[in-house]
ROPAVO-369973 format. One record per residue (C-alpha): residue number from 1; residue in three letters; y, z, x. Coordinates in Angstrom, 2 decimals. Each point is the difference from the previous one (the first is absolute). Layout:
// ROPAVO-369973
NODE	NUM	ALA	Y	Z	X $
...
***
This chain:
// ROPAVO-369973
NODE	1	UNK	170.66	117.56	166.83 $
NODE	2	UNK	-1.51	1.92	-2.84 $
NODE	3	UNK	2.84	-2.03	-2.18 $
NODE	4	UNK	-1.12	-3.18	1.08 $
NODE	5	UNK	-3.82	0.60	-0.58 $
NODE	6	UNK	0.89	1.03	-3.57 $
NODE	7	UNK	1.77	-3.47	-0.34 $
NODE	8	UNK	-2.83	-1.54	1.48 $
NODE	9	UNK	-2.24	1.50	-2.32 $
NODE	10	UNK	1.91	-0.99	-3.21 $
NODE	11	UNK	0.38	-3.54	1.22 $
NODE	12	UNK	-4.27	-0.43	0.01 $
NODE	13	UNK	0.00	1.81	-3.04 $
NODE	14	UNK	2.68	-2.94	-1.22 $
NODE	15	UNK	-2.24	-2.49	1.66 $
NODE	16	UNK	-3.14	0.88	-0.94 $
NODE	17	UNK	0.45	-0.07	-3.80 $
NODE	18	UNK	2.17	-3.37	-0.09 $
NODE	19	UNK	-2.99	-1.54	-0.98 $
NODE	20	UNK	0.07	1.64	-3.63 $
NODE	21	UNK	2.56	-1.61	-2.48 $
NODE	22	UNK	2.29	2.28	-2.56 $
NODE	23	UNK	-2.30	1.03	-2.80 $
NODE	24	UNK	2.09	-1.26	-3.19 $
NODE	25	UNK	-1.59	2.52	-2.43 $
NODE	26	UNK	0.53	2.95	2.95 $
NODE	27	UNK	-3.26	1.77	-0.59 $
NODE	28	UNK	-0.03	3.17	2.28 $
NODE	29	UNK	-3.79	-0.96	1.44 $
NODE	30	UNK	1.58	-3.86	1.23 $
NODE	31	UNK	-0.82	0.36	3.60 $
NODE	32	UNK	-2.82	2.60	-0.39 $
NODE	33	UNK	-2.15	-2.24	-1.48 $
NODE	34	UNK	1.24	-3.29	1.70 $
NODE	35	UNK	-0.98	1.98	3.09 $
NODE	36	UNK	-3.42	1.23	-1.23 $
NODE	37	UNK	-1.08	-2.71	-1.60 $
NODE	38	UNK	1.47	-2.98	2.10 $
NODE	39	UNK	0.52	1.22	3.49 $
NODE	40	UNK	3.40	1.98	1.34 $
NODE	41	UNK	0.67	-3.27	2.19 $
NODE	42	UNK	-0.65	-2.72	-3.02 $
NODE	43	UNK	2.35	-2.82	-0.97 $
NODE	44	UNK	0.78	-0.11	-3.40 $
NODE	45	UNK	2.25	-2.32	-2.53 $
NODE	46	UNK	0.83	0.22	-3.90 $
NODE	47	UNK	-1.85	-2.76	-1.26 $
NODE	48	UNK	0.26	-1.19	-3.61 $
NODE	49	UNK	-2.83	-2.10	0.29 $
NODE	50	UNK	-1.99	2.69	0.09 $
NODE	51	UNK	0.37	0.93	-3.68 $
NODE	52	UNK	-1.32	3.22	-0.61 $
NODE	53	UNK	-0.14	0.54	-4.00 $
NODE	54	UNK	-0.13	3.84	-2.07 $
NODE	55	UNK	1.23	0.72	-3.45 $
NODE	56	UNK	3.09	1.54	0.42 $
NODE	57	UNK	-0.71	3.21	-1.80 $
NODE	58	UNK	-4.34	0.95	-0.01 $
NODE	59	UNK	-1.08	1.09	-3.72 $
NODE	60	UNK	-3.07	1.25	1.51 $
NODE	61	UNK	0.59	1.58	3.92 $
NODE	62	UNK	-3.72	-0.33	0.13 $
NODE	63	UNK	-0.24	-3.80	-0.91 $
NODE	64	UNK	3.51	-1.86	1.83 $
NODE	65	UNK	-1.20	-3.93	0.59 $
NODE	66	UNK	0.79	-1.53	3.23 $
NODE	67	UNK	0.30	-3.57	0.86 $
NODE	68	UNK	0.57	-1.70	3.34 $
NODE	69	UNK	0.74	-3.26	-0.24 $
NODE	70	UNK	0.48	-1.71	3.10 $
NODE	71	UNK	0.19	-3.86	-0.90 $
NODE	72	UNK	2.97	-0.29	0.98 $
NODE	73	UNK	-0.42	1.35	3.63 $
NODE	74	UNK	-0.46	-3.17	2.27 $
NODE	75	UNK	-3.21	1.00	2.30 $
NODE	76	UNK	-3.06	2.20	-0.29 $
NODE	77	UNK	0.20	3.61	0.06 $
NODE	78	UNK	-1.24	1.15	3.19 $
NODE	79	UNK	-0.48	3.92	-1.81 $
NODE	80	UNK	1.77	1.75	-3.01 $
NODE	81	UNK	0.40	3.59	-0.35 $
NODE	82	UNK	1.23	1.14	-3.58 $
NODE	83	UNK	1.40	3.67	-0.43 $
NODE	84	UNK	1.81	2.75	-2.48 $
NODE	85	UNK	2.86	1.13	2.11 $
NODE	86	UNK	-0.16	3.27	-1.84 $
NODE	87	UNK	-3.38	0.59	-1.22 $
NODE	88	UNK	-1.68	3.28	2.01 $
NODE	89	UNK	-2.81	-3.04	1.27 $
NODE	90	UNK	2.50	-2.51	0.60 $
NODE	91	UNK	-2.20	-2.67	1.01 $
NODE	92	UNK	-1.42	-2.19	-2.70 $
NODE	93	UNK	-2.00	-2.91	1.91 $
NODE	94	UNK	0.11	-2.35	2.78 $
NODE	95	UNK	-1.45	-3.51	-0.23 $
NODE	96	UNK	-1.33	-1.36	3.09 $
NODE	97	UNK	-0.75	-4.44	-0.76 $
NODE	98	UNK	-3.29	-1.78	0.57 $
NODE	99	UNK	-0.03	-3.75	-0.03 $
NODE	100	UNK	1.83	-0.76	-2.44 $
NODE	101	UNK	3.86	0.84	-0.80 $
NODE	102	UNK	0.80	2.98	-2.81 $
NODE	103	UNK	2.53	-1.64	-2.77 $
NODE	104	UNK	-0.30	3.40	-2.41 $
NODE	105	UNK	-1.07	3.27	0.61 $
NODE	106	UNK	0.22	2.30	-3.31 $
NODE	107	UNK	-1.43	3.48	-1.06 $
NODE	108	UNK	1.32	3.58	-1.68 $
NODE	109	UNK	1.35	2.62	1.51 $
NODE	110	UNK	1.09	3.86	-0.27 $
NODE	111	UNK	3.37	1.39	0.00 $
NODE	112	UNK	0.75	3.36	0.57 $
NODE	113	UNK	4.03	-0.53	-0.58 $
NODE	114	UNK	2.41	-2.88	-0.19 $
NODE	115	UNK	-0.15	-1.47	3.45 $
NODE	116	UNK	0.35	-3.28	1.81 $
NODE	117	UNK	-3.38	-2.07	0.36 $
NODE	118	UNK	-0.21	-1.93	3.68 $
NODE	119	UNK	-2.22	-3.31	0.82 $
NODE	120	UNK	0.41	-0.86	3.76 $
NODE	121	UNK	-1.65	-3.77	0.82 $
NODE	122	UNK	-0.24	-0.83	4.00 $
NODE	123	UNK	0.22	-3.10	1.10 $
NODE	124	UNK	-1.25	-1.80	3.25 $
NODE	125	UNK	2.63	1.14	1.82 $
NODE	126	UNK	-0.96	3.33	-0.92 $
NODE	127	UNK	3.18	0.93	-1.87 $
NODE	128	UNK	-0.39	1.57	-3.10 $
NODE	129	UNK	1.67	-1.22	-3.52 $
NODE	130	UNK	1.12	2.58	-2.16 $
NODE	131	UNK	0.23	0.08	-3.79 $
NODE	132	UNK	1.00	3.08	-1.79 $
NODE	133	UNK	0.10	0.96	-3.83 $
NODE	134	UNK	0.61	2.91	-1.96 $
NODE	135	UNK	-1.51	1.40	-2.94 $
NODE	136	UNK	1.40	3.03	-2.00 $
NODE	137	UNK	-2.54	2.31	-1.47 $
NODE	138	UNK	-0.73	3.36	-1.26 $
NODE	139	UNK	-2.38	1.03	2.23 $
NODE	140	UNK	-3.08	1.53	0.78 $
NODE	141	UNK	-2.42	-2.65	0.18 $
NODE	142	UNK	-1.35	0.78	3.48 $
NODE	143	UNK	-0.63	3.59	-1.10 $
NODE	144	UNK	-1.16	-0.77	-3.63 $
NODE	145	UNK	-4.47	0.38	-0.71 $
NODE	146	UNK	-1.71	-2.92	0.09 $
NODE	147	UNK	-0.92	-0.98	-4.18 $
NODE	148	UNK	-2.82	-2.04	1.38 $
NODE	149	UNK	-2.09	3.41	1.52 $
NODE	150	UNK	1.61	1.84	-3.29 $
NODE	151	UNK	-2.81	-1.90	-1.89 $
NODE	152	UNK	-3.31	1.13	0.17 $
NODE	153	UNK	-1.66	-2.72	-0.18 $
NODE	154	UNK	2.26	-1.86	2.73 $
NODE	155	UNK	-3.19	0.06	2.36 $
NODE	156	UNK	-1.28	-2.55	-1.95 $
NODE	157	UNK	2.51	-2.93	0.26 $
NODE	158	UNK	0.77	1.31	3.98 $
NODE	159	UNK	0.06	-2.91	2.13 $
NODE	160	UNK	0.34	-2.81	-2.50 $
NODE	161	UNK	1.35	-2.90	0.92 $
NODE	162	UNK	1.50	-2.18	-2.03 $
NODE	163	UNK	2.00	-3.47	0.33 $
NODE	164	UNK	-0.04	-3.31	1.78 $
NODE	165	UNK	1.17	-3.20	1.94 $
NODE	166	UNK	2.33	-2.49	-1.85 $
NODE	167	UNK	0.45	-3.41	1.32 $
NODE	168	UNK	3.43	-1.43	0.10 $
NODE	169	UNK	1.00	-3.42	0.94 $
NODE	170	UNK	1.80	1.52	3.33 $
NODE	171	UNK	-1.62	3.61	0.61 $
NODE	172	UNK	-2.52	2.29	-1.06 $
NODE	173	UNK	1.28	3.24	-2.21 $
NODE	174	UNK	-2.71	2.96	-0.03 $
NODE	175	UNK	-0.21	2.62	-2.11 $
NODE	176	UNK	-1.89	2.58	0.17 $
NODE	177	UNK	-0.46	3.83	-1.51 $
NODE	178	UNK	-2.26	2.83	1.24 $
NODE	179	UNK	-0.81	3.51	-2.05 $
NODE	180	UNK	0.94	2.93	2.94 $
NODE	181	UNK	2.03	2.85	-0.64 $
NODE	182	UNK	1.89	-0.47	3.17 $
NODE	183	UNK	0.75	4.12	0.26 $
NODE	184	UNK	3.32	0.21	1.88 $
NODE	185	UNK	-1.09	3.60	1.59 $
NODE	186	UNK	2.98	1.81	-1.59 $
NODE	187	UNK	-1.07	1.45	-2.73 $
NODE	188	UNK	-1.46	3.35	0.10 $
NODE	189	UNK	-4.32	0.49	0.91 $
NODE	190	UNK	-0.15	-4.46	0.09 $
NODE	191	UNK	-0.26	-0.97	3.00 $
NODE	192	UNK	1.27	-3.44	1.03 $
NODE	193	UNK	-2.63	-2.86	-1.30 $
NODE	194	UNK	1.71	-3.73	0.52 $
NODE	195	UNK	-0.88	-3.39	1.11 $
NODE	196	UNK	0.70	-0.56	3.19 $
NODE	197	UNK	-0.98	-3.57	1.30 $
NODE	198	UNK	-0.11	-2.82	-2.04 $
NODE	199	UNK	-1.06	-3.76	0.95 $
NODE	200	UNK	-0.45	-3.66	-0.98 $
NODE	201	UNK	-2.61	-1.86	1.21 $
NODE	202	UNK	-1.34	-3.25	-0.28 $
NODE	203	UNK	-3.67	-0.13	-0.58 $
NODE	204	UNK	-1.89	-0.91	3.06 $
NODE	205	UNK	2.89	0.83	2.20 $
NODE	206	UNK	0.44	3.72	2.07 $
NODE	207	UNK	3.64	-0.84	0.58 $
NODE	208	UNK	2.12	1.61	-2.94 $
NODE	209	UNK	2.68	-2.21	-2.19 $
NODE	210	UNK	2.00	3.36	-0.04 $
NODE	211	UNK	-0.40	3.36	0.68 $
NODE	212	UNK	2.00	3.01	-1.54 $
NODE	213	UNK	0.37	4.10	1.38 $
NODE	214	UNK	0.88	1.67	-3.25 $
NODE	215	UNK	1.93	3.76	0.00 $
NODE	216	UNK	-0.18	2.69	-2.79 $
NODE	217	UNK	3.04	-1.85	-1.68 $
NODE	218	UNK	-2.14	-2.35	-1.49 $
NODE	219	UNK	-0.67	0.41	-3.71 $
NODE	220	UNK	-2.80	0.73	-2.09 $
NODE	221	UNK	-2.81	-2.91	-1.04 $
NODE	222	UNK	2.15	-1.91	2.03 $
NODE	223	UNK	0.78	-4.03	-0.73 $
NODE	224	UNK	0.06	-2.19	3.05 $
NODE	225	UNK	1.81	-3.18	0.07 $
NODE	226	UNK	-0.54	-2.32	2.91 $
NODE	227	UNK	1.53	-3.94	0.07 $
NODE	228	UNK	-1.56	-1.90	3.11 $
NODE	229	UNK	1.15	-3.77	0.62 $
NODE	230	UNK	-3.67	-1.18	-0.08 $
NODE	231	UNK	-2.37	-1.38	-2.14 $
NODE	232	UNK	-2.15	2.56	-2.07 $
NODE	233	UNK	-3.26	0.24	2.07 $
NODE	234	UNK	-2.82	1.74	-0.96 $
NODE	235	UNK	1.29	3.73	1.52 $
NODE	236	UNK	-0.86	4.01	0.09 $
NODE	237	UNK	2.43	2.90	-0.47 $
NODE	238	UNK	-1.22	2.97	2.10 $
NODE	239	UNK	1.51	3.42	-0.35 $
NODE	240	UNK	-0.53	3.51	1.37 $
NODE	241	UNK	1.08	3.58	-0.91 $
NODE	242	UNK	0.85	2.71	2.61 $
NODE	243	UNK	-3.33	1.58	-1.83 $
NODE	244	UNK	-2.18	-3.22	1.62 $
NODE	245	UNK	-0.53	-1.17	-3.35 $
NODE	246	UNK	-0.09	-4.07	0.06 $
NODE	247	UNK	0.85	-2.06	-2.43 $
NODE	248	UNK	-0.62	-4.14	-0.40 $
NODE	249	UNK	0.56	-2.81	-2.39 $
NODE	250	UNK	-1.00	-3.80	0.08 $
NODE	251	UNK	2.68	-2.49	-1.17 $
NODE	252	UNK	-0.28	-3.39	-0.49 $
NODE	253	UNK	2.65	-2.46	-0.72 $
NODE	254	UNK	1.11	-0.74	-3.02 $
NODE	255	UNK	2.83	-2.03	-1.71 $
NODE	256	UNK	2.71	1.52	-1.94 $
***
């Protein structure tokens, strides 16, 4: 009997992770972090319309660029979560939509190693989209001090915001760049100091275009990139730190 529960067992065990695909690159945190980040019971495909794009060795571990383009995916992305399979905070940031459809997503990221970068897009049917990427790199950036809190005067530019909205004849491309340290917590007597939300607004309107949950894998002074299929309005970004400091900028449309 005790034979035939084992078998049982192994069978669920089988069962229950059909749902996850081979990894191609075989990173050793695959179905960790598929598991943590998009449910032990989730549906997931390869999907090369999800093209997830990293240099493919970082110069700077502290500074890797990231770009999401999903124009080729055929339907809105119902959520995106973004991750560093083996950065020691994994989790880089999940997108959830507002009214109107993400095209782009792009910011910077840390690297503590050479690793495999993961963007999962669900769809309506609630099955998530997988596109994977890896960048080589000498390491350290997620343990490396922060240059911007180096500088003594760095109190004085914190919080700037800098950028804007560029009308194109199909979408809108924003482009945006705030002053923040964005302390990862791993490096010695700094405690972690990082944006944590950041959101799109239209003015006038409560209901966000986009809203973002940044991790500690972001970069320094990071540079947001957002493509919306809409007409530039006149619209707000809104950001907060884990600190409660908030952040906002005005942008109004221009052509470019």
């Amino acid at each position: 009997m005790r034979g035939w529960m084992a078998l049982g067992l192994a069978l669920l065990s089988v069962t229950v992770q059909a749902g996850f695909p081979e990894d191609p690159f075989h990173s050793p945190m695959w179905e960790y972090n598929l598991e943590r980040y998009l449910g032990d019971d989730s549906e997931v495909v390869h999907d090369e319309r999800v093209e997830l794009q990293v240099p493919p060795f970082a110069e700077d571990s502290a500074q890797v660029p990231l770009t999401l383009d999903l124009t080729a995916f055929p339907e809105p992305a119902q959520r995106i979560v973004t991750w560093v399979d083996l950065n020691p905070i994994p989790h880089l940031f999940t997108y959830e939509p507002g009214a109107d459809p993400v095209r782009l997503l792009s910011l910077n990221f840390r690297v503590q190693q050479a690793t495999t970068v993961r963007a999962a897009v669900q769809d309506a049917e609630g099955v998530w989209h997988l596109g994977s990427a890896y960048v080589d790199a000498a390491g350290g950036g997620c343990t490396a001090p922060s240059l911007t809190s180096a500088n003594p005067d760095w109190e004085k530019v914190f919080g700037t915001v800098r950028g804007g909205a560029f009308s194109r004849a199909e979408h809108t491309r924003y482009k945006l760049n705030v002053m923040h340290p964005m302390d990862s917590g791993m490096v010695g007597n700094t405690p972690a100091f990082y944006i944590e939300q950041v959101a799109l607004y239209r003015e006038g309107d409560p209901h966000p275009l986009l809203r973002l949950e940044l991790s500690q894998s972001a970069a320094e002074n990071p540079m947001f990139v957002f493509e919306l299929e809409q007409e530039a309005p006149r619209s707000r970004l809104w950001m907060r730190d884990n600190n409660g400091n908030v952040f906002e900028r005005h942008l109004g449309g221009t052509s470019s």
